[in-house]
C-alpha positions as CSV (number, residue, x, y, z in Angstrom):
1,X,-8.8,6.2,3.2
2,X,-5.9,6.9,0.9
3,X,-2.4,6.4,2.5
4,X,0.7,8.6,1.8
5,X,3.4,6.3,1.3
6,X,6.6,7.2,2.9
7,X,10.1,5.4,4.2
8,X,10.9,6.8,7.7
9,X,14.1,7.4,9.3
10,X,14.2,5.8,12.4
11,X,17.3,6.0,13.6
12,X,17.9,6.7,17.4
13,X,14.7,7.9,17.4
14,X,12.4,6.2,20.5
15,X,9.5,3.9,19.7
16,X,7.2,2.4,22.1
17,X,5.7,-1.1,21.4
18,X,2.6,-2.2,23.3
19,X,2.7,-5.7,23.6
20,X,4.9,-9.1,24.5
21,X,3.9,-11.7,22.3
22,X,4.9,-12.9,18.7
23,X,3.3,-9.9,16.7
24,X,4.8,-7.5,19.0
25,X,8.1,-9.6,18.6
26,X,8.5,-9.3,15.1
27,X,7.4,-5.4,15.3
28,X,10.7,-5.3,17.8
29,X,13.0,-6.6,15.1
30,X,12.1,-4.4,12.4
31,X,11.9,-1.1,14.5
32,X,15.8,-1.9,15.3
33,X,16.8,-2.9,12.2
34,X,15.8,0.4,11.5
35,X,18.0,1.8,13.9
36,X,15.2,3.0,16.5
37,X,15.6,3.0,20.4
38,X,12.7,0.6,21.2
39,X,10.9,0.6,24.5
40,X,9.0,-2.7,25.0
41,X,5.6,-2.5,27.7
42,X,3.7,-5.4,28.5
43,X,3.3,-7.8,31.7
44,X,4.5,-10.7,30.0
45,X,7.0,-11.1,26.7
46,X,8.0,-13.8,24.8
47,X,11.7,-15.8,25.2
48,X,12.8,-14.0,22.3
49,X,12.1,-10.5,23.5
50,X,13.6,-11.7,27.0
51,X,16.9,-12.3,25.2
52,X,16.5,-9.0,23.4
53,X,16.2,-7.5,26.9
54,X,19.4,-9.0,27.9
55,X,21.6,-8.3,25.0
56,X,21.1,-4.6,26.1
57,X,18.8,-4.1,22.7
58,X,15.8,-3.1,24.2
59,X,13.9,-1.2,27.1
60,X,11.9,-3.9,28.7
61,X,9.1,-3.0,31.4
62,X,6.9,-5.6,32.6
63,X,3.3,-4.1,33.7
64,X,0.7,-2.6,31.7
65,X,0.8,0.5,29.5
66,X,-0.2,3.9,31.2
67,X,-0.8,6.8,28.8
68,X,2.3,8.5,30.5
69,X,4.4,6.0,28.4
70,X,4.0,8.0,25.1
71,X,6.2,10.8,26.3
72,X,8.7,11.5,23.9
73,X,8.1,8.9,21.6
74,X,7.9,9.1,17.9
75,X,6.3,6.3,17.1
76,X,4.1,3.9,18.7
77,X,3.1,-0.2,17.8
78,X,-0.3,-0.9,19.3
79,X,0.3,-4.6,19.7
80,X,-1.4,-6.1,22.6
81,X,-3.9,-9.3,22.9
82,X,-6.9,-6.4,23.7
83,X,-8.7,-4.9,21.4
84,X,-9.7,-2.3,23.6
85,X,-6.5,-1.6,25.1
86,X,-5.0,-0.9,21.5
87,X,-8.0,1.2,20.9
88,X,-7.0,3.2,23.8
89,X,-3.3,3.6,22.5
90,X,-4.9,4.6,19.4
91,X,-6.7,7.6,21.0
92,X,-3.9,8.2,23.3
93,X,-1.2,8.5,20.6
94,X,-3.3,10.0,18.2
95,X,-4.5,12.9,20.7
96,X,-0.6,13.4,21.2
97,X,0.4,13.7,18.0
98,X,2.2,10.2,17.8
99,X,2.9,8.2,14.7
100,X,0.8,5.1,15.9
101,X,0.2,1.6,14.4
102,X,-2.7,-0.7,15.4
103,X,-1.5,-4.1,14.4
104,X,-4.1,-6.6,12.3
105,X,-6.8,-3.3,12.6
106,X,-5.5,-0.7,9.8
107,X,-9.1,1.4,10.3
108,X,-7.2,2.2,13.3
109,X,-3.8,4.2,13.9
110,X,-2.4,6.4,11.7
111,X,-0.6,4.8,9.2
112,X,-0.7,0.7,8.2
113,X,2.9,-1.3,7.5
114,X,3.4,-2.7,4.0
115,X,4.7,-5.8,3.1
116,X,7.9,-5.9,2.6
117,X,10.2,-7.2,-0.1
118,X,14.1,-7.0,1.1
119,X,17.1,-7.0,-1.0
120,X,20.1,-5.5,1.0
121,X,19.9,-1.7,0.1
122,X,16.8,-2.4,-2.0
123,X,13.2,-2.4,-0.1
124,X,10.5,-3.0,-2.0
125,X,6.6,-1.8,-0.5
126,X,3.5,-3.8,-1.3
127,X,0.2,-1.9,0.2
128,X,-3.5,-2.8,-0.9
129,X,-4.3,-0.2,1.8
130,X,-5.9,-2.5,3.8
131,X,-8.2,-4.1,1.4
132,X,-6.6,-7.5,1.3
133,X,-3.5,-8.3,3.3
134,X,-4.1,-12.2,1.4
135,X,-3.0,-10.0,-1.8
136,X,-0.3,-8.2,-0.6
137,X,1.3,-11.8,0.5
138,X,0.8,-12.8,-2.8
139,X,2.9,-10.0,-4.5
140,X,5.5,-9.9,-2.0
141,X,6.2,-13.8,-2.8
142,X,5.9,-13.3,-6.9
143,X,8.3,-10.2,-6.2
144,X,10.8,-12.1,-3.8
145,X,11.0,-14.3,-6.8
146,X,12.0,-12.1,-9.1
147,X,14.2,-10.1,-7.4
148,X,16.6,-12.4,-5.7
149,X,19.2,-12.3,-3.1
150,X,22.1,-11.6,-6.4
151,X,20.1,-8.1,-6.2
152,X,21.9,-7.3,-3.3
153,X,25.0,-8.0,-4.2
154,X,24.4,-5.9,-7.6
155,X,23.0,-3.1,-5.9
156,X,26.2,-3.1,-3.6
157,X,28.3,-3.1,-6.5
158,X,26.0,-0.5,-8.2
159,X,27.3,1.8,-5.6
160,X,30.8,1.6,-5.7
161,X,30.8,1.9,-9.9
162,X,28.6,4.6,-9.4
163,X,30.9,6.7,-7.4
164,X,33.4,6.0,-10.0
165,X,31.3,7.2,-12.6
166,X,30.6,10.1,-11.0
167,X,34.6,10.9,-11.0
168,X,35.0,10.0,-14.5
169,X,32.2,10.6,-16.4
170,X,31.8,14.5,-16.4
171,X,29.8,14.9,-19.5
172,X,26.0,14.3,-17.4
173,X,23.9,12.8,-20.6
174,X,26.6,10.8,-20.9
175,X,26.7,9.8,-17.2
176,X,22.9,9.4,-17.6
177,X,22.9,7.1,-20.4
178,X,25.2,4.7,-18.5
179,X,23.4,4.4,-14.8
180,X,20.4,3.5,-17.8
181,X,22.6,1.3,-19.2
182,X,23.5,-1.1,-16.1
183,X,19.8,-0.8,-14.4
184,X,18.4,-2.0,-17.9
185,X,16.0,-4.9,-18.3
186,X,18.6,-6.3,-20.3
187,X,21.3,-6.6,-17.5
188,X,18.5,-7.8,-15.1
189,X,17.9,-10.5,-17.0
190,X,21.5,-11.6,-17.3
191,X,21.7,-11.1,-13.5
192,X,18.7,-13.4,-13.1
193,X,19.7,-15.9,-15.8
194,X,23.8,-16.1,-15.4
195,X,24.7,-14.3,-12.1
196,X,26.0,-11.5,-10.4
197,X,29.6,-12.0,-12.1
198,X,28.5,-12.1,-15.4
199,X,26.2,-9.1,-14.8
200,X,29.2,-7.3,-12.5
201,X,31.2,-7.9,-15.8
202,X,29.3,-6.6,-18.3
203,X,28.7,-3.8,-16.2
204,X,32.4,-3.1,-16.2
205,X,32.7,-3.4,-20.1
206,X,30.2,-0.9,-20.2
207,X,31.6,1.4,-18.5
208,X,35.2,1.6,-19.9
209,X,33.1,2.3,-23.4
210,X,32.4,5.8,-21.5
C-alpha cells in the first residue's frame, strides 16, 4: 500500500470517534484542534473526555456505536477496545464513503495518521506507512530537536515581513531572492545557535538591502 499524503481541512466539518478511552482521548484533541465538530460514541469515556463533554466541546453519547451513527460524517476514528467492533466501523465507513481510521491497525481504514512534529504554523509529517511506527518515533524526536519552539516564533514573524515584502518589493526575482534569503540554512542556524532576536534582526537588515 502506498499512501497519498495530504493535510485536511477540518474545520466545522463532523467527525465521529468510536471509542472512550485514552487513544480515543487523544484522537478527540487533535480532531478539535483542527477545528472539527467531534461526536464522541462509547458506553464508557475517560475523566478527560467527561470534562470535554462539559465544557460544551464535544457531542458525548454513552452506548455503543450503531452503523446509523456515520450519517453525515466526514471522517471517522475507529478507536474502541474490540477489534472486531473497529473492523465493523471499518466496513461500515468504508461502504459509505467515509474517511475512516483504525487506530494501532493501519492494514485497516482508509488512511493511517502520521507522527507529528508541531511548531506553531509549522507541522511537520513523519509516515513509514505503517512499516515501523518504533521509526517514525525516532524521527519525530531527532526532528523536534532540531526544530525548536524559536521556530514558531520565526515562522510568526516570517508572516508579518512577508506581507511587507509583498508591498514593497515589486520586482518578483527580487522578492524571490529574499523569502530565499531569510529561510536559508544560514539564518536557521543563527536561529538555532543565538535566538529568535538575533535571527528576527538579521532578517530585518536584510530586508532594508531590498
Amino acid at each position: 500500500m502506498k499512501y497519498y499524503p495530504i493535510f485536511l481541512n477540518l474545520h466545522k466539518k463532523k467527525a465521529l470517534v468510536v471509542g472512550g478511552g485514552r487513544v480515543a482521548e487523544r484522537k478527540i484533541r487533535s480532531l478539535l484542534k483542527a477545528g472539527a465538530s467531534v461526536t464522541v460514541i462509547s458506553p464508557d469515556i475517560t475523566k478527560p473526555i467527561e470534562q470535554l463533554k462539559s465544557k460544551g466541546l464535544i457531542t458525548c453519547i454513552k452506548r455503543r456505536y450503531k452503523k446509523s451513527d456515520l450519517k453525515s460524517t466526514f471522517i471517522v476514528i475507529a478507536a474502541t477496545s474490540s477489534a472486531q467492533a473497529n473492523a465493523q466501523i471499518d466496513r461500515d465507513a468504508g461502504s459509505a464513503g467515509r474517511l475512516v481510521n483504525v487506530v494501532d491497525t493501519p492494514s485497516e481504514g482508509n488512511f493511517i495518521v502520521p507522527s507529528i512534529v508541531s511548531r506553531g504554523h509549522l507541522t511537520i509529517a513523519i509516515s513509514t506507512e505503517g512499516h515501523s511506527p518504533a521509526v517514525s518515533k525516532a524521527i519525530r524526536k531527532e526532528l523536534e530537536k532540531l526544530y525548536g519552539a524559536e521556530f514558531t516564533i520565526y515562522l510568526r514573524f516570517l508572516g508579518e515581513i512577508r506581507r511587507k515584502a509583498m508591498e514593497k518589493i515589486k520586482d518578483s526575482k527580487k522578492r524571490k531572492k529574499f523569502f530565499q534569503a531569510v529561510a536559508s540554512e544560514k539564518m536557521f542556524n543563527i536561529l538555532r545557535n543565538k535566538g529568535f532576536k538575533s535571527a528576527s534582526e538579521k532578517a530585518g537588515e536584510v530586508f532594508n538591502l531590498f
